[in-house]
N, C-alpha and C positions, 0 to 999 in steps of 0.2 A: 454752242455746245461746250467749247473749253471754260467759258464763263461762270456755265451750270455744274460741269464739272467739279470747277472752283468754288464755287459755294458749296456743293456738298462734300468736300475735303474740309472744309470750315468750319460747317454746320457736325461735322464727323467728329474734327478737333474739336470741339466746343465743347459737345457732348461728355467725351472720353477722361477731356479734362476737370469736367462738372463730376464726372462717377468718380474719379482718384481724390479730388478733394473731399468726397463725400465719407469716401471709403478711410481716408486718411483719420479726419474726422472722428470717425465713428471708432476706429482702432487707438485713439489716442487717449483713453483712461487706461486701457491694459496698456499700452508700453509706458507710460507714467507709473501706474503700478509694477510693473517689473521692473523699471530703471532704479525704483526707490527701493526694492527687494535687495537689488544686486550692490547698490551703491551701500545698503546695511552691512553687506559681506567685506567690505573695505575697510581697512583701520581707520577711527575716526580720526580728529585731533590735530590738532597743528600743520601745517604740510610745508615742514621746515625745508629750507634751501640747500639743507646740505654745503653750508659755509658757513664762516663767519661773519657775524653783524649782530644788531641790537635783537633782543629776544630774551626768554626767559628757559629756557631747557638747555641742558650742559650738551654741549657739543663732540668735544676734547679737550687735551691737556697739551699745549707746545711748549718748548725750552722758552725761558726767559730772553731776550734780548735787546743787550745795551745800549741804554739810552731810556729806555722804558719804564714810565714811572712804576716806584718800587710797589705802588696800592695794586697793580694789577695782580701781584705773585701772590698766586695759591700758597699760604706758608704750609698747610696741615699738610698737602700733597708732598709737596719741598722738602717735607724733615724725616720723609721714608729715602731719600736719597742724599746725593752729593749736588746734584745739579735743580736750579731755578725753575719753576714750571708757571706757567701760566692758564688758566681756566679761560678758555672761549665757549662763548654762547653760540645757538644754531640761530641762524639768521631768517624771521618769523616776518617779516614783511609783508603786509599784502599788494598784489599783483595783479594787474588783467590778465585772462585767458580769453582770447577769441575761439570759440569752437567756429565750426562752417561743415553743417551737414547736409553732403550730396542728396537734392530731392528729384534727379533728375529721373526720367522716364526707366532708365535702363536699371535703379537701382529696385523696380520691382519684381527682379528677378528672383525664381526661386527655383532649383530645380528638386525633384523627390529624393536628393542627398543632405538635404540642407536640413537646418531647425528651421529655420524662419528666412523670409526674403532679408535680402543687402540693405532695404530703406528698414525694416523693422530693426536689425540689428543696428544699424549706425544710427539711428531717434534712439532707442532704449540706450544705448554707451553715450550718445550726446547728451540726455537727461541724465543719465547716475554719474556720470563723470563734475556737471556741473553740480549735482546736490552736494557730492562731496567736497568739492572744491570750494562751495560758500561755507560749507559746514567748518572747512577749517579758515574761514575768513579772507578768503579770495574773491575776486568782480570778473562775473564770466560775463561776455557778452558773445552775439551774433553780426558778422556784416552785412550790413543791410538789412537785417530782421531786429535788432534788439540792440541796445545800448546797457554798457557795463553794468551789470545791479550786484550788489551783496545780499539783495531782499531773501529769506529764506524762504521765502513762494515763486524762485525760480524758474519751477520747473513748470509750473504753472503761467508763468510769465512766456516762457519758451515753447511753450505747446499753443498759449496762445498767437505768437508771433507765425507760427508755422505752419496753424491752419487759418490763418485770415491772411495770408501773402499771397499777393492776387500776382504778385511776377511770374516771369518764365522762371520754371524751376533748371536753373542753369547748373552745368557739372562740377563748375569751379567757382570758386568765392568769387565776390567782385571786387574790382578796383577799390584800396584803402590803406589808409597808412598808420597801423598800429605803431606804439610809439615803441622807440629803441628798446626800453626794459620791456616788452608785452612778451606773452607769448601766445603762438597759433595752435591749432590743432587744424586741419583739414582730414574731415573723415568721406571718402569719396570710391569708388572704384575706380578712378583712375584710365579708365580707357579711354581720354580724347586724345585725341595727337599730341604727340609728343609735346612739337613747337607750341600749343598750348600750354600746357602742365607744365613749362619751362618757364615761359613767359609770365605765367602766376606764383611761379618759385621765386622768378627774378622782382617781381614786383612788393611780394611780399616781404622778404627781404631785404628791402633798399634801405630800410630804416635803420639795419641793423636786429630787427625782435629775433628771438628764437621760435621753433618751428618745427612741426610734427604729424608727419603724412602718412596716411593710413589707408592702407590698402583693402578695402572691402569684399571680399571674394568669395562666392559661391563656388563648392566644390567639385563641381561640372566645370566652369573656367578654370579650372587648376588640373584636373585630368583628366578633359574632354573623353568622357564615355560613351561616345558615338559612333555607331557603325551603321551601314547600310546607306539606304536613301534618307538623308533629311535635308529639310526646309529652314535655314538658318534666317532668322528674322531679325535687323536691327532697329531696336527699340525707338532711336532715337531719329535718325532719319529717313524711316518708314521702308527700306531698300529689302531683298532678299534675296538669298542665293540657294541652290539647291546641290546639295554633295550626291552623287549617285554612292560611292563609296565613300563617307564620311571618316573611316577610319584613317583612310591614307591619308586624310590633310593631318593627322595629327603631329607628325614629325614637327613640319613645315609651323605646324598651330604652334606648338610649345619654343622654337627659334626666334618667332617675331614677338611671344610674350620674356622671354627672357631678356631680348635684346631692348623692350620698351621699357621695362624696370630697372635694365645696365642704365639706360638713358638718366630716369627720374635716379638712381641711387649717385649718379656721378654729382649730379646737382648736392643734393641732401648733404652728401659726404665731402664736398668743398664746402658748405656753410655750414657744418658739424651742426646740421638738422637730423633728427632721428627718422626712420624711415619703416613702418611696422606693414604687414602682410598677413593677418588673422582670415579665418573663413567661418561661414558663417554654422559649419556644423562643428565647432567646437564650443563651450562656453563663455560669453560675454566676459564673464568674469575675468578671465585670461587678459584679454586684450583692457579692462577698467585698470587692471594688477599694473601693468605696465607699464600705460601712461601715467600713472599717479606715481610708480617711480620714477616717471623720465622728467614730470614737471617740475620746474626749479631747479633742477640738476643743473648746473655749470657745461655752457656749450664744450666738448671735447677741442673744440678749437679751428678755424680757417681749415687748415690742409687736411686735419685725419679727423673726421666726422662720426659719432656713434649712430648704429640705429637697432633696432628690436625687428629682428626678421622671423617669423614665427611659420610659411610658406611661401608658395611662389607659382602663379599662370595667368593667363588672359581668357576672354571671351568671346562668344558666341551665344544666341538662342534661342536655342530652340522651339 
């Protein structure tokens, strides 16, 4: 009996996971189509470092400094004052970005507050994020799906990676070692345990890359609008609980989502990794805006770390 059982929890998996790939699939020309919509809305053009280095677009102007050969001083600038200046360039380098979009079970969440579910929104920001990113001459890749490309059929590239990856669709990147200059992006919800989501901060990290965690959230996990009797169902390892009065867990709800993001921000903010919180009923656009300012940005530093906080809750669902 437990046997039979066990096959058809199998033959159940099997299925459910055949329909999501299907579904997947089948939705993936409209969020290619919107990603390239949204990624139009972004400044094209260079996606300079915001420092100095080799490049061709004027940066700023610094004082002169002795010892420096005299070819670098801007004279034209130099002779509206008393004092030396010098012309620095923005620093145009191209770069890897690893994206890593959560495909896991729970990010098909959608509750009737939302635009669009947490995996449509984090594919549509992972495609427009990359178009732009090659567009201004950067190598995006995927871990474990995709290896660095500048190719400008990216996104094609990545949609192909996405729906033919026969893996578990797991919540956190896998085990990899971007190199010290790279930089990450993890777009996820974020809800596994903590001691997880530490452990892939720590590992990510070890290199030295910079790094950029993105909080995916449905607006129901942010201000649990539930009352009455419900049926809280987790996505991911099939369990469920049932609130008679759903409202009164809310206190207790929003304490243990505040203190998992104290968690993940203490991380972020000692390796001066950015740390974003967008939901899914605002616009894309908002959270592409951000990260393509925070890309190349110069790490704030070891002890005081920047990040893009834009909301803040955890989940449940219904």
């Amino acid at each position: 009996m437990a046997a039979r059982r066990a096959d058809k929890q199998e033959i159940s998996a099997a299925q459910h996971a055949s329909g999501a790939a299907r579904t997947l699939a089948e939705s993936m020309p409209r969020l290619i189509l919107e990603a390239r919509r949204i990624a139009a809305t972004v400044i094209h053009g260079l996606h300079g470092r915001k420092r100095a280095g080799p490049g061709e677009n004027f940066w700023q102007y610094r004082r002169f400094l002795s010892g420096e050969p005299a070819r670098r001083v801007d004279w034209r600038r130099s002779a509206r004052d008393d004092i030396l200046y010098v012309r620095e360039r923005e620093w145009e380098a191209a770069h890897t970005v690893w994206i890593w979009p959560d495909r896991s079970p729970s990010m098909l969440f959608k509750s009737p507050l939302a635009q669009e579910s947490k995996l449509d929104r984090t594919l549509v920001v992972t495609f427009a994020l990359a178009e732009v990113l090659v567009q201004a001459g950067e190598r995006v890749g995927m871990p474990g799906l995709m290896r660095p490309t500048g190719s400008r059929n990216v996104l094609d590239k990545m949609a192909n990676s996405v729906v033919h990856d026969a893996n578990e669709r797991a919540s956190l990147p896998p085990s990899f070692a971007p190199s010290a200059l790279a930089e990450i992006v993890v777009i996820s919800d974020f809800w596994s345990p903590i001691d997880e989501v530490r452990r892939t901060i720590a590992q990510l990290s070890a290199t030295g890359a910079h790094g950029h965690l993105v909080q995916i959230v449905d607006p129901a996990e942010e201000t649990f609008p539930y009352s009455g009797r419900v049926e809280f169902i987790e996505p991911e390892g099939g369990g469920t609980i049932t609130a008679g009065r759903a409202e009164a867990w809310k206190t207790e709800y929003e304490i243990r989502v505040a203190r998992h993001r104290a968690a993940i921000r203490e991380d972020t903010d000692r390796l001066g990794w950015s740390f974003a919180i967008p939901r899914t009923d605002r616009p894309a656009t908002e959270l592409l805006l951000a990260l393509h300012a925070r890309l190349g940005a110069p790490p704030p530093g070891a002890a005081v770390g920047g990040r893009v906080t834009m909301s803040g809750q955890q989940r449940r669902h219904a």
